[in-house]
N, C-alpha and C positions, 0 to 999 in steps of 0.2 A: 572387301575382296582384295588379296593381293596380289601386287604386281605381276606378278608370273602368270596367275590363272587367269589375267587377261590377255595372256600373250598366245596361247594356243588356240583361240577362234582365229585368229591372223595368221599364222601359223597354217593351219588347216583350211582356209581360205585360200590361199597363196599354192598350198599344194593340188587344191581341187584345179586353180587356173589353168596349172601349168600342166594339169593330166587331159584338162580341155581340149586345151592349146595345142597338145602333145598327138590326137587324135585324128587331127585333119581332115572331118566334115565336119567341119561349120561354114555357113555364109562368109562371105567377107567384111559383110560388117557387122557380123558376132563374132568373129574375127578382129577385127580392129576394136571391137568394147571391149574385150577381153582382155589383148593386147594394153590396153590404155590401164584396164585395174590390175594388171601382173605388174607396168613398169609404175607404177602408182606405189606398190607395197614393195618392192623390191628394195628402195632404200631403208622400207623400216627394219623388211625382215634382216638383212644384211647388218643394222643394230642391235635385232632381237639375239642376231647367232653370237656377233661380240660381248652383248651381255649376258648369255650365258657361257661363254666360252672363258667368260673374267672370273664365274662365280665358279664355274668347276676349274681355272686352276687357283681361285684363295683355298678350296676345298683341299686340292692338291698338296698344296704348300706347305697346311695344317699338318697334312699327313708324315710329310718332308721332317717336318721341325723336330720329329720325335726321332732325327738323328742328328746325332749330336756333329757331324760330318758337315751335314748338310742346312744345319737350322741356319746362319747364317745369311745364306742365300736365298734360302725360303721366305725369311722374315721381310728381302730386300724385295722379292718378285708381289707376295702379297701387299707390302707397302705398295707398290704400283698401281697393283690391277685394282683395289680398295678407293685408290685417289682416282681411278676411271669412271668407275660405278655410279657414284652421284648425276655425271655428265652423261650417259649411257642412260641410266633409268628419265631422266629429264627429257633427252630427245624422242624415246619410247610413249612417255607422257602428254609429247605434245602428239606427238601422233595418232594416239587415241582421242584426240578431242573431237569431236563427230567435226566431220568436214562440210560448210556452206556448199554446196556444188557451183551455185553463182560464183565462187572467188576467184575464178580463173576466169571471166570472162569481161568484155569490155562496158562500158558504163556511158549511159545518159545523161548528163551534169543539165541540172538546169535551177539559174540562178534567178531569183524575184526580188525588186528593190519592195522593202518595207514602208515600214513607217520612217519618215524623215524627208519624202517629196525627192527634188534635186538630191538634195547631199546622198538620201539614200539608193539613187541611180548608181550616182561616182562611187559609192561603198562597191556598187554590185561590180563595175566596173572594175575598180581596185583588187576583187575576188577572182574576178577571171582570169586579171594578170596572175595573179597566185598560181592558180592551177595551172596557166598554160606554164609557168617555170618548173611548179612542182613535176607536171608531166616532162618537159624537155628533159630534166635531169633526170627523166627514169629510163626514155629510151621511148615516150610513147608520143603517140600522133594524136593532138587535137583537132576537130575540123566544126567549125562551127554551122550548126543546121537552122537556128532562127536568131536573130538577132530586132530586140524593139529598139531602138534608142531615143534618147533626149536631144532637146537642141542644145546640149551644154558638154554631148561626150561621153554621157552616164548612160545604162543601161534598165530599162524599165523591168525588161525581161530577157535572158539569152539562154538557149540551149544548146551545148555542143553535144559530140560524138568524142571519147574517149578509146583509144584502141593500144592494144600493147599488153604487156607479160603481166595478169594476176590487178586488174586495174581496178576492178570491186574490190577485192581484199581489203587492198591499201585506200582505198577511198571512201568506203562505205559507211565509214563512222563519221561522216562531212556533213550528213543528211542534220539537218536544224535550222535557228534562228543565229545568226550570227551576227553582235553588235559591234557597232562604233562608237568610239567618244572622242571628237574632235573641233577645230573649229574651222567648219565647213569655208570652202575657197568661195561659198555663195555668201557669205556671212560678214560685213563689214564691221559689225562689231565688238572682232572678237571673242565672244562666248562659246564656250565648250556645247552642244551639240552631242545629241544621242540618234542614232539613227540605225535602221537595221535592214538586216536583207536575206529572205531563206533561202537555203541550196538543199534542194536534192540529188541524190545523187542513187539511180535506178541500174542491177545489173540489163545488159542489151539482149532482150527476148530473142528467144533464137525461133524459127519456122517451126518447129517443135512443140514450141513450149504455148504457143498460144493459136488454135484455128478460130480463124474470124470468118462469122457467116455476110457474105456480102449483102444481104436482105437488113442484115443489123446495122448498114453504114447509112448515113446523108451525107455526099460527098455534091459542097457546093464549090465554085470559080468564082472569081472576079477579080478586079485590076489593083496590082499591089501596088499598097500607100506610104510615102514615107514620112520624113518627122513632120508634125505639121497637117497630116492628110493631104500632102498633095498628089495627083497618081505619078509612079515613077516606071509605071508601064503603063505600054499603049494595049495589051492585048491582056484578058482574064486568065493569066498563070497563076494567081496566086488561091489555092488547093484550102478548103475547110472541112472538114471530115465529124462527125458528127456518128460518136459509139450509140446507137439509140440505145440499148437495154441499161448501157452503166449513164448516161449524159457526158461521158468523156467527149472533151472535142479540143483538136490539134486542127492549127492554122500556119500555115507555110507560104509565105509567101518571096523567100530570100533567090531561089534562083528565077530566074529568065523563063524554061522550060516549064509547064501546067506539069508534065511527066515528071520531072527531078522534085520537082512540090510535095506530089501526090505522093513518091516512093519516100522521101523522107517523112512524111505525114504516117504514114501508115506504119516506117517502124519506130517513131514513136509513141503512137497507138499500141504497136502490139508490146511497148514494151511497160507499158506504165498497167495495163491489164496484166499483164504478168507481176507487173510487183503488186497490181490489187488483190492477184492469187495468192504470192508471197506474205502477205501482210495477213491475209485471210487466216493460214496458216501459221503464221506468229501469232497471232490473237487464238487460236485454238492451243499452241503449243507456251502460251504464256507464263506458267510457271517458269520455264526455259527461261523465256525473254528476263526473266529478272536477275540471272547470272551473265546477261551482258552489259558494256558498258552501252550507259544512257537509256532511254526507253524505246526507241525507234520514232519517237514522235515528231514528225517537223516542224510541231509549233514549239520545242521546247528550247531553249535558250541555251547553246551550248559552247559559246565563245564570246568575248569581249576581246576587242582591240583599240589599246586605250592608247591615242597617241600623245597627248601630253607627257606619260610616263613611259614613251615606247615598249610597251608591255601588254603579252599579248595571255590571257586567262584563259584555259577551257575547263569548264566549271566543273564536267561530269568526274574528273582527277583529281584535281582543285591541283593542277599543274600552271605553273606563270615560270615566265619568259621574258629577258629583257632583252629582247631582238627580235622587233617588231618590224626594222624593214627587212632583214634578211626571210622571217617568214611569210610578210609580204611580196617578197622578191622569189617568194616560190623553195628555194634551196632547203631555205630555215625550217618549212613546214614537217621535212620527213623528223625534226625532235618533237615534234607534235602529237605527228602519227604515229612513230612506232612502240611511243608509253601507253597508248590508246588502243593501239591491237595487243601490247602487251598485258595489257589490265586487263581486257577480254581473257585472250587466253589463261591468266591468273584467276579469272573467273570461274570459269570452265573447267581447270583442271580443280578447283574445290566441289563443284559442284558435285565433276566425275567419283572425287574420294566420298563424298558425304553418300 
């Protein structure tokens, strides 16, 4: 199918919105949905009109040439609009690649130390600084909602709250097994150390997207523990939640208040049900899933960070990096990520042509 014949369902889309739009009974918020997919296609259609507007005047130009007055000039205008065309047909390109509707929305981070005991706490640790830098440089807001820790500073287990512009997008290819190779500050004698830690990383369920029937919950209290199990409250605030029909169960125990527990518990819940939807739905649409990068699977092994060689592998690319602390330092990571949405998308648009 070529380029152009994809360009008239957008096209004709775009003009149905704005005849919608144009009409003045609808709701306010078929109003506002409509509103959101007119300024959605607006930047594309506003490409679609410059790339045909380049291709009828090369057409133009052609015509031009057959005076001998004017060939001249024509030759110099179609040189132009010709060296547009590539960049034009590319940005149209990407814009047909069917859109994640999660990638605009904010994300669940939550990090589990592996195999490696201590060392792989301090690894999970060492990940969280990553992201909170990776996020600071983007403009977005972390807030942490559970935190397990060690008596050493490492993390057994931590789940933050992610918020800010497009935070799935950029972070959604994080979901895996990420290893270490070093030698552990637990480790007196020197030896290199393998140890690992997985991070998911889940779009933030919106009220929408998941009704929970309160008959389906087990929602127990009791007195939060810190490192050690010792209680480090005197009253049952700390919120256990129990999805009976999936066996999901989120435990909260970080704030003071049983209430601020409970509400972080629950959009936890409703957001990891929602990716058990999503997931549902990638494994139906599987063929699909084989034109993205990696498999979506979070047992699979999808970074090395080897610090003897400050070098930092992610296998699904077969991309290396010799700047292991700046991607550790968070900054570094966006040369990570954006060969890794760009391979997707490199995906995707062969899929679209095939």
């Amino acid at each position: 199918m070529s380029l152009q014949s994809k360009l008239a369902p957008l096209k004709s889309k775009y003009e149905e919105l704005s005849a919608l739009m144009a009409e003045g009974n609808l709701s306010g918020e078929d109003f506002s949905r409509l509103s959101r997919e007119y300024a959605e296609l607006s930047p594309i259609i506003e490409t679609i009109d410059d790339y045909e507007a380049a291709l009828q005047g090369i057409a133009d130009a052609d015509e031009m040439m057959s005076d001998p007055e004017m060939k001249d000039i024509a030759q110099e205008e179609k040189y132009a609009l010709e060296k547009r065309i590539p960049e034009l047909e590319q940005q149209i390109q990407l814009a047909l690649i069917p859109k994640d509707e999660a990638d605009a929305r904010n994300a669940i981070l939550e990090i589990r130390a592996g195999t490696g005991g201590d060392e792989a706490a301090l690894f999970a640790s060492d990940l969280l600084s990553m992201y909170k830098g990776y996020a600071a440089a983007q403009g977005w807001r972390i807030e942490i909602m559970e935190a397990s820790e060690n008596d050493i500073g490492g993390f057994k287990e931590v789940i933050a709250e992610i918020t800010g512009h497009n935070v799935f997008a950029n972070l959604k290819f994080e979901s895996g097994v990420h290893r270490v190779q070093r030698v552990p500050k637990t480790e007196s004698g020197g030896r290199i150390h393998t140890s690992a830690a997985t991070v998911a990383v889940l779009p933030e369920a919106q009220d929408v997207d998941i009704q929970i029937n309160d008959n389906d919950l087990r929602i127990d209290v009791y007195r939060s523990q810190g490192c050690g199990g010792q209680s480090v409250n005197t009253t049952d605030s700390a919120v256990r939640i129990t999805h009976l029909p999936t066996g999901l169960v989120v435990a909260i125990q970080d704030e003071k208040s049983q209430h601020k527990n409970k509400a972080k518990a629950m959009k936890i819940l409703q957001t990891r049900l929602y990716d058990l939807e999503r997931q549902r739905l990638d494994a139906e649409r599987s063929e699909d899933r084989k034109s993205q990068v990696g498999s979506g699977d979070r047992s699979e092994r999808i970074r090395t960070y080897n610090f003897p060689q400050g070098r930092v592998t992610d296998h699904r690319i077969n991309l290396t990096l010799y700047k292991l602390d700046e991607v550790l330092a968070g900054e570094g990571l966006t040369d990570v990520i954006n060969p890794l949405i760009t391979e997707d998308q490199a995906s995707k648009l062969a899929a679209l042509d095939g």
